[in-house]
Residue frames relative to the residue before (quaternion, step in Angstrom):
aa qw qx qy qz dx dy dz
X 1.0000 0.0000 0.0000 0.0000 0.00 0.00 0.00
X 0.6002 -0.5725 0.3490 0.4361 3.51 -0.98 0.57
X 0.6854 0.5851 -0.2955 0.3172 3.29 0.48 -1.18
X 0.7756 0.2507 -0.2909 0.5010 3.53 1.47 0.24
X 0.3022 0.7051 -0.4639 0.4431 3.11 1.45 0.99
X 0.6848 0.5440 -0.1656 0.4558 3.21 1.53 -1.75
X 0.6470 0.6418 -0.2253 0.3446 3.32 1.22 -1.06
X 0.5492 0.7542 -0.1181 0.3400 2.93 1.41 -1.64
X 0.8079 0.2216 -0.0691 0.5417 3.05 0.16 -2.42
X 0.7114 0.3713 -0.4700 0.3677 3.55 0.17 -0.67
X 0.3881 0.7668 -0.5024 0.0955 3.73 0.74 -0.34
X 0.6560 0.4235 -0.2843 0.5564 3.80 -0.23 1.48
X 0.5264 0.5567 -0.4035 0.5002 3.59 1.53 -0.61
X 0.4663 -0.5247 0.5846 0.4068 3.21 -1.44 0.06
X 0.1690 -0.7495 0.6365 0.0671 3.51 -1.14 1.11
X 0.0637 -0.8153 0.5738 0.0436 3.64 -0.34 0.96
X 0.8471 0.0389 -0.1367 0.5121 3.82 0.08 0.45
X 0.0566 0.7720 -0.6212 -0.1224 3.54 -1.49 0.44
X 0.3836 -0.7982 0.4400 0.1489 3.84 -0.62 1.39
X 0.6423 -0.3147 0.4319 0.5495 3.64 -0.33 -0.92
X 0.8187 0.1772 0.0359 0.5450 3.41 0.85 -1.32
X 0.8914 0.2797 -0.1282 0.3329 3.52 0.93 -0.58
X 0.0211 -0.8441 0.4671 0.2623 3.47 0.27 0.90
X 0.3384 -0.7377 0.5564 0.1780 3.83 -1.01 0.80
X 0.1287 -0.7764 0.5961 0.1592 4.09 -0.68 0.79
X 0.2583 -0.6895 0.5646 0.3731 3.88 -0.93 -0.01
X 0.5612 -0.6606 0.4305 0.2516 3.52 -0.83 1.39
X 0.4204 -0.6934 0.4735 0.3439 3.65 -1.17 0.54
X 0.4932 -0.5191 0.3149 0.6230 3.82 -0.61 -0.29
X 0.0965 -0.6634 0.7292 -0.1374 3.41 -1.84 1.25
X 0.5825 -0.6199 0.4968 0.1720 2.79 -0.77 2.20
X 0.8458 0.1446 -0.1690 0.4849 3.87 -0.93 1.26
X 0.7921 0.2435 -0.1977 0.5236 3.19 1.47 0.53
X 0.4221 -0.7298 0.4892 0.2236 3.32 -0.81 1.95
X 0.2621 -0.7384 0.6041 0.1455 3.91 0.28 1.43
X 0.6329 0.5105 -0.4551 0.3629 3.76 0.07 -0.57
X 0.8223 0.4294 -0.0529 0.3696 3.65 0.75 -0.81
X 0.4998 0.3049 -0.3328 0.7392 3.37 2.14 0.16
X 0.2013 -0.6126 0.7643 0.0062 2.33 -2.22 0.23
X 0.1233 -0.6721 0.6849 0.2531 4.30 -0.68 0.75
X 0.3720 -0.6210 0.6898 -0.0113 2.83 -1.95 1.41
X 0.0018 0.8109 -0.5851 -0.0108 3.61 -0.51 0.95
X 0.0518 -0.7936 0.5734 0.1970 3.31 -0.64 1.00
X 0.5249 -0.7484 0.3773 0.1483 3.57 -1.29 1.00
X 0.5685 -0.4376 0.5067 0.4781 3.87 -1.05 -0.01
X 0.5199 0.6135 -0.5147 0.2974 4.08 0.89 -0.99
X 0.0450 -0.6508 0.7579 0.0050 3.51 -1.28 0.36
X 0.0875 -0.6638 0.7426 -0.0122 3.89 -1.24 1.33
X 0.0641 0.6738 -0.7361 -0.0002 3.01 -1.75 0.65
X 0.7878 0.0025 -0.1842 0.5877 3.48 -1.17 1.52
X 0.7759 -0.4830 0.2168 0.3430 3.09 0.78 1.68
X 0.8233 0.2308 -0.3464 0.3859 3.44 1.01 -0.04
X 0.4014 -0.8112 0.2986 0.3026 3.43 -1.01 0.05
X 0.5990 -0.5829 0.3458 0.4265 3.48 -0.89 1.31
X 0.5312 -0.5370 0.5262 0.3907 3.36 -1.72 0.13
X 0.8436 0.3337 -0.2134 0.3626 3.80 0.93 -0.49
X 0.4905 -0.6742 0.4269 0.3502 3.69 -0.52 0.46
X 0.4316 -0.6400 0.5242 0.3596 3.24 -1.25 0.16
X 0.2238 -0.7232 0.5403 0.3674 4.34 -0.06 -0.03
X 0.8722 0.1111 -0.2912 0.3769 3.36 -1.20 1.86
X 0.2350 0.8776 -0.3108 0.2793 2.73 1.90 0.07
X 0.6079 0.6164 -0.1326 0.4826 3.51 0.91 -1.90
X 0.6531 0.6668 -0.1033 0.3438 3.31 0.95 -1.52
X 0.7744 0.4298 -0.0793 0.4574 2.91 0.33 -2.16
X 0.5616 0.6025 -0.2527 0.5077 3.72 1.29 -1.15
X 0.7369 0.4991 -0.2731 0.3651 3.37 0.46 -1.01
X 0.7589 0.3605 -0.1844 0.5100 3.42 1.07 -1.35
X 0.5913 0.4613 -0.4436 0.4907 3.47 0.89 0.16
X 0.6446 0.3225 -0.4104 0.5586 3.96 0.69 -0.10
X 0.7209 0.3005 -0.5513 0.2934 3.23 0.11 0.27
X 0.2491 0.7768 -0.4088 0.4093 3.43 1.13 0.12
X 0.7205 0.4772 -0.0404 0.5015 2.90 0.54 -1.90
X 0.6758 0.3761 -0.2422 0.5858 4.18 0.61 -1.02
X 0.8361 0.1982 -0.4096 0.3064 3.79 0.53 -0.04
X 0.4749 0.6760 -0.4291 0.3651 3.17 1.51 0.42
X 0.6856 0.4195 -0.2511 0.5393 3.56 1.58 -0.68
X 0.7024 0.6276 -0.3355 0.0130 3.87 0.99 -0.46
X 0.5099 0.5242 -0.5336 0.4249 3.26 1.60 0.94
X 0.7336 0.3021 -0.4473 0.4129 3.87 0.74 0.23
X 0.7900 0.1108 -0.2285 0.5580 3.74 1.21 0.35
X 0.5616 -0.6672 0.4405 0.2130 3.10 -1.28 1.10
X 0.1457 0.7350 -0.6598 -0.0575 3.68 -0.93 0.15
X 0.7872 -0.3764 0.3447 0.3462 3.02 -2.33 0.17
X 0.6253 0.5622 -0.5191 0.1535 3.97 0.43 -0.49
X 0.4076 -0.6808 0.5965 0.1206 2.99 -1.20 0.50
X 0.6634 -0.3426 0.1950 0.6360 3.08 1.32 -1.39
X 0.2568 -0.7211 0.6276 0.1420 3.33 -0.90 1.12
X 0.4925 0.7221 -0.4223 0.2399 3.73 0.91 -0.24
X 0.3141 -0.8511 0.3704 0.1995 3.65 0.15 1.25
X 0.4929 0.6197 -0.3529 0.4985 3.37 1.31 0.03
X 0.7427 0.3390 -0.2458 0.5225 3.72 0.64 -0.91
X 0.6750 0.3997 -0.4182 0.4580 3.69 1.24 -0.55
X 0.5541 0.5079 -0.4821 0.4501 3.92 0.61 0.07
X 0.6719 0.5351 -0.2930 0.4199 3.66 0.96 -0.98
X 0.6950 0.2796 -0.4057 0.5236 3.50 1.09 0.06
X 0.3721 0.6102 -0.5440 0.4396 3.97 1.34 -0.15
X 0.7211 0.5072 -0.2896 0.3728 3.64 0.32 -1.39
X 0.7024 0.4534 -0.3916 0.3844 3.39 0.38 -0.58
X 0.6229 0.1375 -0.4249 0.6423 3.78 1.45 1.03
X 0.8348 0.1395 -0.2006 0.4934 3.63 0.22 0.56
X 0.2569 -0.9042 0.3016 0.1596 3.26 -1.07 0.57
X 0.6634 0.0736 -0.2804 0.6898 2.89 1.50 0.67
X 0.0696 -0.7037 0.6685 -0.2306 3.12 -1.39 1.79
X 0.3265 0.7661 -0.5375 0.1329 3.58 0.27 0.85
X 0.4972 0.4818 -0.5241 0.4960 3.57 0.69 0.59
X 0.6290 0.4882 -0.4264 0.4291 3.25 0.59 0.29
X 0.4405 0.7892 -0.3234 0.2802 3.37 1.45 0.03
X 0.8298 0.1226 -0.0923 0.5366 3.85 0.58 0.90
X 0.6048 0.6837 -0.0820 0.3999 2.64 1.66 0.75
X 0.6619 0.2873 -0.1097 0.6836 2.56 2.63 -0.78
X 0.0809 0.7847 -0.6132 -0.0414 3.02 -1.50 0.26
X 0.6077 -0.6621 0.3681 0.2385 3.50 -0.78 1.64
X 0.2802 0.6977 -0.6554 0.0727 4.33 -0.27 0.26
X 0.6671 -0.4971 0.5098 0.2192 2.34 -2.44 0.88
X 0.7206 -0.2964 0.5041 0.3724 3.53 -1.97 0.43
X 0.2496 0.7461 -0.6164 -0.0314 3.01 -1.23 0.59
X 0.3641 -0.6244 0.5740 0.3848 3.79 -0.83 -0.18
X 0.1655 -0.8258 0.5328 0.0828 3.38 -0.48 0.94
X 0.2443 -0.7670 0.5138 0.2966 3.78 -0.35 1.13
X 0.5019 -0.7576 0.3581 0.2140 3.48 -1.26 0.87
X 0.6063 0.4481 -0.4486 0.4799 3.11 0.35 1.31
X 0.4412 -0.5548 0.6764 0.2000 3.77 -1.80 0.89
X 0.2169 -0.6751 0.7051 0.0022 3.29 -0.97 1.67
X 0.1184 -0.7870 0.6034 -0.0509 3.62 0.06 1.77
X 0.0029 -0.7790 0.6251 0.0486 3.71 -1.33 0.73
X 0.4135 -0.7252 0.5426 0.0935 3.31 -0.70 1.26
X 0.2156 -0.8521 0.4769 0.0083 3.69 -1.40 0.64
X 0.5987 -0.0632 0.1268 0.7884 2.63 1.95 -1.07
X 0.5863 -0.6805 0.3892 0.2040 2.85 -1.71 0.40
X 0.1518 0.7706 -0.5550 0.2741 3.54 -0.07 1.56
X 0.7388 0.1956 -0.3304 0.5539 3.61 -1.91 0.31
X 0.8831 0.0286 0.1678 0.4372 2.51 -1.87 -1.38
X 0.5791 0.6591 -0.3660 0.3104 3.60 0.26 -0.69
X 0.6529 0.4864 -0.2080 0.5421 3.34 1.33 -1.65
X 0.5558 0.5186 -0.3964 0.5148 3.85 0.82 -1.57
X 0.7138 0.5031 -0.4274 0.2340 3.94 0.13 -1.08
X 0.4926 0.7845 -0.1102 0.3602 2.73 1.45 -1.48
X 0.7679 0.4329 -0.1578 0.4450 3.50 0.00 -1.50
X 0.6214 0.6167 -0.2001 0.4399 3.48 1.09 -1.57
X 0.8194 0.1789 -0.0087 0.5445 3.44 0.34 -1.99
X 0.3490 -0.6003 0.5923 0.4087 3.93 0.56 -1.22
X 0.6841 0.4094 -0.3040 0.5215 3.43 1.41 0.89
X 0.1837 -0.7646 0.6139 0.0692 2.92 -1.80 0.01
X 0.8453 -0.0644 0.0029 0.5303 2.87 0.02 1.85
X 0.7371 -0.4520 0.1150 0.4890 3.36 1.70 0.38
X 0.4325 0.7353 -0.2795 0.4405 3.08 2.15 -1.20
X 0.0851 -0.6922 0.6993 0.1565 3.43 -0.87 0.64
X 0.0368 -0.8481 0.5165 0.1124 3.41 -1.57 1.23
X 0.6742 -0.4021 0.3091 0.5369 3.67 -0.58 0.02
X 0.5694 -0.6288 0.4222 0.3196 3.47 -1.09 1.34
X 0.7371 0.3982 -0.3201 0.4424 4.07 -1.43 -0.45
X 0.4670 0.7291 -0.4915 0.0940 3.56 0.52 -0.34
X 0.3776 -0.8018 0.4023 0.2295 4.11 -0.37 0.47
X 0.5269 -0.4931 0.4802 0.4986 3.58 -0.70 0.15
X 0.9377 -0.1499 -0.1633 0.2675 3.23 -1.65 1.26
X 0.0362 0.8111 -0.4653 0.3525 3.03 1.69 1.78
X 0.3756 -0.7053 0.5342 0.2759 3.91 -0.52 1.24
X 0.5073 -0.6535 0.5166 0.2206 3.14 -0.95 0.85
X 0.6908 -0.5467 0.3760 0.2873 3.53 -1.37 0.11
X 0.7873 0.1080 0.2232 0.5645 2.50 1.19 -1.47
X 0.3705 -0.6763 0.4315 0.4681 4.11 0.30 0.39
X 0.2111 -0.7505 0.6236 0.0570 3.49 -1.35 -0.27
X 0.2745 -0.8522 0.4368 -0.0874 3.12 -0.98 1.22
X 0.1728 0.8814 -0.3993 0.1839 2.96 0.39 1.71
X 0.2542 -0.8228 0.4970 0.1066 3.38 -0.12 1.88
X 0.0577 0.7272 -0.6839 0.0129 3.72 -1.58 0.78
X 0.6802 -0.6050 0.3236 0.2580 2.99 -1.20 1.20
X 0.3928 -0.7022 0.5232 0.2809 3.50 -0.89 0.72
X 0.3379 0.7527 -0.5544 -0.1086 3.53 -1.33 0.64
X 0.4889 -0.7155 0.3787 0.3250 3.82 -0.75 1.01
X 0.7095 0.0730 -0.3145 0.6263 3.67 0.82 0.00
X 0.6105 0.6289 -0.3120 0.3667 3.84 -1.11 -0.21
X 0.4719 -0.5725 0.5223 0.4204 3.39 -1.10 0.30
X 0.3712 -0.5136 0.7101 0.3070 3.88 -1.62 0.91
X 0.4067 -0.7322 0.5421 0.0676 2.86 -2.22 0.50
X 0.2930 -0.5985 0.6405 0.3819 4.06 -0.23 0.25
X 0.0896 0.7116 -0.6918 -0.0830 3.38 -1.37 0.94
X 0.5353 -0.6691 0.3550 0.3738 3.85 -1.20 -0.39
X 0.6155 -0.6359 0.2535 0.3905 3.05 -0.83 0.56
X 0.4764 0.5564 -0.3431 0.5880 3.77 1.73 0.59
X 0.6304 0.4748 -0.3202 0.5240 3.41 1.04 -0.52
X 0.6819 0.5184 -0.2156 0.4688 3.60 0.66 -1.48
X 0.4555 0.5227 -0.3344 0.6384 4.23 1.82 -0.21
X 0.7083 0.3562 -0.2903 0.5358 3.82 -0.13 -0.82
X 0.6840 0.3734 -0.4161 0.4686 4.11 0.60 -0.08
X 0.8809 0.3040 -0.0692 0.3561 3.50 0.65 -0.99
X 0.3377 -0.7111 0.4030 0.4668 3.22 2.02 -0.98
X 0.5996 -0.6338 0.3205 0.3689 3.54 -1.03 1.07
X 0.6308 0.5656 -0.4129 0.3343 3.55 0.60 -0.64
X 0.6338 0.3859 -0.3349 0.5806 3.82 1.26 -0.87
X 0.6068 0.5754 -0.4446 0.3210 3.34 0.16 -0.73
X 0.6855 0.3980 -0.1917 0.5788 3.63 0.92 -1.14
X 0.4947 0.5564 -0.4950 0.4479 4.15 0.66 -0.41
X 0.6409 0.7036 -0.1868 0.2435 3.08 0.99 -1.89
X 0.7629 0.4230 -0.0945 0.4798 3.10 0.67 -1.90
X 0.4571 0.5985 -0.3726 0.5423 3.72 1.06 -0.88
X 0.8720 0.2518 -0.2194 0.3580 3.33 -0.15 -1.24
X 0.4396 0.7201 -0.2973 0.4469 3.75 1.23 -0.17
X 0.7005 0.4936 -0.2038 0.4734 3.08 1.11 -1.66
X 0.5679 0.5992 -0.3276 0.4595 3.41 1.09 -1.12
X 0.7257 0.4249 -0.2951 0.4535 3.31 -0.36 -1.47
X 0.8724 0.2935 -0.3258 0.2159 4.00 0.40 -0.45
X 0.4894 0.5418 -0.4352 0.5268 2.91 1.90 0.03
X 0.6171 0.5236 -0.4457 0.3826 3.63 0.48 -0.43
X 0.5723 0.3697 -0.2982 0.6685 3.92 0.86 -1.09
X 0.7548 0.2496 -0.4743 0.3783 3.71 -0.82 -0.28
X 0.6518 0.3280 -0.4795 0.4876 3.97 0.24 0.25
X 0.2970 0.6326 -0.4272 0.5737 3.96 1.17 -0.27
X 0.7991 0.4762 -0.0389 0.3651 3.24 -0.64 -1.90
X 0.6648 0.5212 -0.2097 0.4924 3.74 1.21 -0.66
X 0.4401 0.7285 -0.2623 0.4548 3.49 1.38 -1.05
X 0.8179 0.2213 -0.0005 0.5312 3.09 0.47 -2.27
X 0.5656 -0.6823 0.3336 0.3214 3.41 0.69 0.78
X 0.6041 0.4764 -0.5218 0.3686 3.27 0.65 1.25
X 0.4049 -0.6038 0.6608 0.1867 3.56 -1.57 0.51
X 0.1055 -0.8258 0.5528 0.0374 2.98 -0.89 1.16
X 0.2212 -0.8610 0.4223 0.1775 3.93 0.78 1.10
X 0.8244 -0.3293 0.1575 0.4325 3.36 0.89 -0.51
X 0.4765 -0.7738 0.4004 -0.1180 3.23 -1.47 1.12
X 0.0175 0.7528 -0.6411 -0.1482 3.47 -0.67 0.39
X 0.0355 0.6545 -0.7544 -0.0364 3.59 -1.48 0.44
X 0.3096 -0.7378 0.5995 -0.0225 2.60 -2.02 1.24
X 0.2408 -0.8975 0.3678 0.0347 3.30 -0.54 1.06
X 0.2162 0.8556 -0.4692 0.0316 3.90 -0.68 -0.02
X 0.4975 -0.6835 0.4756 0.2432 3.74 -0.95 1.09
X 0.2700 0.6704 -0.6909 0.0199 3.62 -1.28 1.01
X 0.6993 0.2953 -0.3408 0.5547 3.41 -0.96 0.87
X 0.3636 -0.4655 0.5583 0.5825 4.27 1.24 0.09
X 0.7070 0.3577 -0.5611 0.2396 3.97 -0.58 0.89
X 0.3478 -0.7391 0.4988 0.2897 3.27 -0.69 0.59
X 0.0680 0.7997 -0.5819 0.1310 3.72 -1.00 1.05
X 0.6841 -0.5201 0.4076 0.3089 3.18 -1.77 0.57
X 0.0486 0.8790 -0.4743 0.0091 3.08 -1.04 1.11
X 0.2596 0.8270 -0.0936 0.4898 3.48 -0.41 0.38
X 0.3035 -0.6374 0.5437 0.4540 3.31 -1.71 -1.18
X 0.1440 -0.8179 0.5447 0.1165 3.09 -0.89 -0.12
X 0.8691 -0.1287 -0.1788 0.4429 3.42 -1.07 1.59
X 0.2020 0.7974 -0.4999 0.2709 3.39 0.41 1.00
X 0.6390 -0.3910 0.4734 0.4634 3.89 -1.40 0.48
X 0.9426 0.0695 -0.2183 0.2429 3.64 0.27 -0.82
X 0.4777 0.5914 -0.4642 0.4545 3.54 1.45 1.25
X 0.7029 0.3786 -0.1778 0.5753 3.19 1.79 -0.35
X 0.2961 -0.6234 0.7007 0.1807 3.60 -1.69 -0.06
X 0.2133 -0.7666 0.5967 -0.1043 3.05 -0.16 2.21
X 0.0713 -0.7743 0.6284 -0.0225 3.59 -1.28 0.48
X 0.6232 -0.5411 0.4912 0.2785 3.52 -0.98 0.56
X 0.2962 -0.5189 0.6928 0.4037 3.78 -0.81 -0.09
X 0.7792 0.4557 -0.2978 0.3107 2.88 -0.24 -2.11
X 0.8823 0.2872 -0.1489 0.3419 3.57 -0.78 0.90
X 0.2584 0.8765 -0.2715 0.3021 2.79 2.09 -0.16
X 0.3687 0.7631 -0.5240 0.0845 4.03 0.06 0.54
X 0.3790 -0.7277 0.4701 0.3254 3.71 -0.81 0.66
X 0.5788 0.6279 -0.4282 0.2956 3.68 -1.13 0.54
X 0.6527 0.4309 0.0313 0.6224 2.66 1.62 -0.56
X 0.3845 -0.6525 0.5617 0.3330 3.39 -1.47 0.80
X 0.3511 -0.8330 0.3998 0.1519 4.03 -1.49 0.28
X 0.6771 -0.5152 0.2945 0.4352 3.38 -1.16 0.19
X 0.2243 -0.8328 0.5004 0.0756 3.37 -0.10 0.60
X 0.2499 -0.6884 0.6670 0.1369 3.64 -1.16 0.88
X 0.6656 0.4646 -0.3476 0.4694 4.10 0.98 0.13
X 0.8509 -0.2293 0.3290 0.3392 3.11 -1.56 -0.87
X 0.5057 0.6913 -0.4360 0.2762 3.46 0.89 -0.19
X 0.4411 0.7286 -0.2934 0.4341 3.16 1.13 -0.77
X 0.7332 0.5180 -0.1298 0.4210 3.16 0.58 -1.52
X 0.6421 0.5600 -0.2071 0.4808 3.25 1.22 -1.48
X 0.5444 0.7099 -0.2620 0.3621 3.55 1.22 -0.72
X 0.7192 0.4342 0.0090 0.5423 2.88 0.64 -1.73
X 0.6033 0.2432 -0.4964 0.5749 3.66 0.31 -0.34
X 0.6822 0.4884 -0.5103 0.1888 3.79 0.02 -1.00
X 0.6326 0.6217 -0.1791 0.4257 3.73 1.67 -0.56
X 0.4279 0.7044 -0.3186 0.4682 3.02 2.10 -0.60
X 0.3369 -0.5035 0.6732 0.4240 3.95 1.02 -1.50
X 0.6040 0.5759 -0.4800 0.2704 3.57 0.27 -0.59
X 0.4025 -0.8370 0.3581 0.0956 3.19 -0.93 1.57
X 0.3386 -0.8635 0.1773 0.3290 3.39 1.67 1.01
X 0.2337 0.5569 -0.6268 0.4924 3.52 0.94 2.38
X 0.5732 -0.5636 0.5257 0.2782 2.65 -1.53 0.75
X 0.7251 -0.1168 -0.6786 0.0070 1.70 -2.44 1.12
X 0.6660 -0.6743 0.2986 0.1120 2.77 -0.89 1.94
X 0.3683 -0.7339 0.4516 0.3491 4.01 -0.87 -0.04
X 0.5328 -0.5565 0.3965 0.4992 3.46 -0.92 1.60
X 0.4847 -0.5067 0.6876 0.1883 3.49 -2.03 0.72
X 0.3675 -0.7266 0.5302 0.2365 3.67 -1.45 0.71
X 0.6745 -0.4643 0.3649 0.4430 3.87 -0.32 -0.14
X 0.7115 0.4310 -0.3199 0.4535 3.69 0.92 -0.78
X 0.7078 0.3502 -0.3534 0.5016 3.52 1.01 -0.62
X 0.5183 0.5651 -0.4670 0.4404 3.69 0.48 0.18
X 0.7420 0.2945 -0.2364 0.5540 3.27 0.33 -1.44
X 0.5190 0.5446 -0.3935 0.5284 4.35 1.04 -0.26
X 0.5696 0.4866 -0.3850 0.5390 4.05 0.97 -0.26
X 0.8678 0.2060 -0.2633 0.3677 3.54 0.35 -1.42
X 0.4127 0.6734 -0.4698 0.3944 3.72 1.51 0.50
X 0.7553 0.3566 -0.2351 0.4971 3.21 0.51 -1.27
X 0.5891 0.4874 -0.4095 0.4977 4.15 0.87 0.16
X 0.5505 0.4873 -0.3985 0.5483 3.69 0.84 -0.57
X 0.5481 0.6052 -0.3994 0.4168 3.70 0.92 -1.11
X 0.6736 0.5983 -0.2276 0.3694 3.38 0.47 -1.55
X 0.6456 0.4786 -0.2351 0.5467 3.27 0.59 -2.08
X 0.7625 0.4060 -0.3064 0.3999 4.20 -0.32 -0.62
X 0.4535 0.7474 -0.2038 0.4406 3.52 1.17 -0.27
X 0.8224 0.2207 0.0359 0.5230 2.76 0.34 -1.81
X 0.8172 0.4255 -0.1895 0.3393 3.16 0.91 -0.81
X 0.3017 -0.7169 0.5072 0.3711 3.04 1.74 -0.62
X 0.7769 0.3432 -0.4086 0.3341 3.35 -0.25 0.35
X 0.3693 -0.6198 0.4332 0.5402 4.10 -0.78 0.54
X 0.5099 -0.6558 0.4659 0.3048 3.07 -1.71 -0.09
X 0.2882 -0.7981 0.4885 0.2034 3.86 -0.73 0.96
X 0.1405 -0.6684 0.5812 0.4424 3.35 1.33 -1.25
């Protein structure tokens, strides 16, 4: 499995963070590079649902995730800033190499970013009305506090996006919080930079995203300040920060086909599994059904087939 490929060769690097999906290393010093101020971002085969993370990877998974956020970071990086440094897999292997010499599973997988301070929360925007959002719904006639217009239907476009911030945690269940709560962590001025800029980035990608015949229902982006700017950090619009949908077939009332993780979420919820760790072993169809319906995604958007 990848994750002991990574473990393996770098074993002795300084390792300075580990996500659900992404393990981050701090770079040694490399002639033409201010090492103190990058960091390589590896994203993994690991795949987590309800916050936790399966026992099995997904194969290309790590990949497919990777090249589809950058997509996404270089389509936005003259009206928002982000952490890359370089996504160019050639220059991020050329600094892998300079402690190992031959690392090619790591090949679409890395990508060099700046330091950042990362504020602690997932600035989530909503599109329609799905997951948790719908459950909120029915119960209260909200979401996340949001009062909406009564009759609405499962994965009914909304009027208007919505901006629902939840706390950010790397092991543990994340939280929905309010947009008064999510002020007392960060202070009103970020809190409102935040959302502004949240909103942007998803109306712009979800009409994007429409083109290539996908619906993007909703999103989380993470943010954080280097150089005093605040930027995207992270990933960004991916099968598994988002809830992708077909166009073609698109009908409200009704839950949808899904090009992400939901799938997944299904099936464990049918499993009984009481979503604590230690997770239930995955079968072959929904693994190899994860990295179908992501390849799906990745060709879509990108227009090209996928080779790995």
């Amino acid at each position: 499995m990848m994750d002991r490929v990574i473990l393996r060769t770098l074993l002795g690097k300084k390792f300075f963070s580990r996500g659900k999906v992404r393990d981050t290393w701090s770079i040694p010093e490399v002639p033409g590079y201010d090492a103190t101020d990058l960091l390589l971002m590896i994203t993994t085969d690991r795949i987590s649902a309800y916050d936790v993370v399966m026992k099995q990877g997904v194969p290309d998974l790590g990949k497919l995730r990777n090249q589809i956020s950058l997509y996404w970071f270089e389509y936005f990086k003259e009206k928002f800033p982000n952490h890359i440094f370089s996504g160019n897999q050639s220059v991020c292997l050329s600094v892998v190499n300079k402690w190992i010499q031959k690392m090619n599973d790591l090949n679409g997988r890395c990508v060099l970013v700046r330091k950042a301070k990362v504020f602690p929360v997932e600035c989530v925007v909503r599109g329609y009305l799905a997951g948790s959002a719908w459950k909120n719904y029915q119960e209260t006639g909200k979401v996340c506090g949001i009062k909406l217009p009564a009759g609405l239907r499962e994965s009914e476009e909304l009027a208007n996006p919505i901006f629902t911030p939840a706390t950010k945690a790397n092991s543990g269940h994340d939280e929905n919080i309010s947009f008064d709560k999510m002020v007392k962590i960060v202070g009103g001025e970020t809190t409102e930079i935040l959302r502004d800029m949240s909103l942007k980035i998803y109306s712009s990608a979800r009409r994007l995203a429409m083109i290539c015949g996908i619906i993007i229902a909703d999103t989380k982006f993470e943010f954080g300040i280097c150089d005093g700017k605040i930027m995207i950090v992270d990933e960004l619009l991916t099968p598994d920060s988002s809830r992708f949908w077909p166009k073609e077939g698109y009908k409200p009332g009704q839950s949808q086909p899904s090009l992400d993780k939901q799938p997944l979420r299904d099936w464990l919820k049918n499993s009984g599994w009481n979503k604590q760790p230690p997770p239930p072993r995955l079968p072959e169809e929904v693994i190899n059904g994860m990295r179908r319906r992501h390849i799906a995604a990745y060709e879509m958007l990108i227009g090209k087939f996928w080779t790995g």
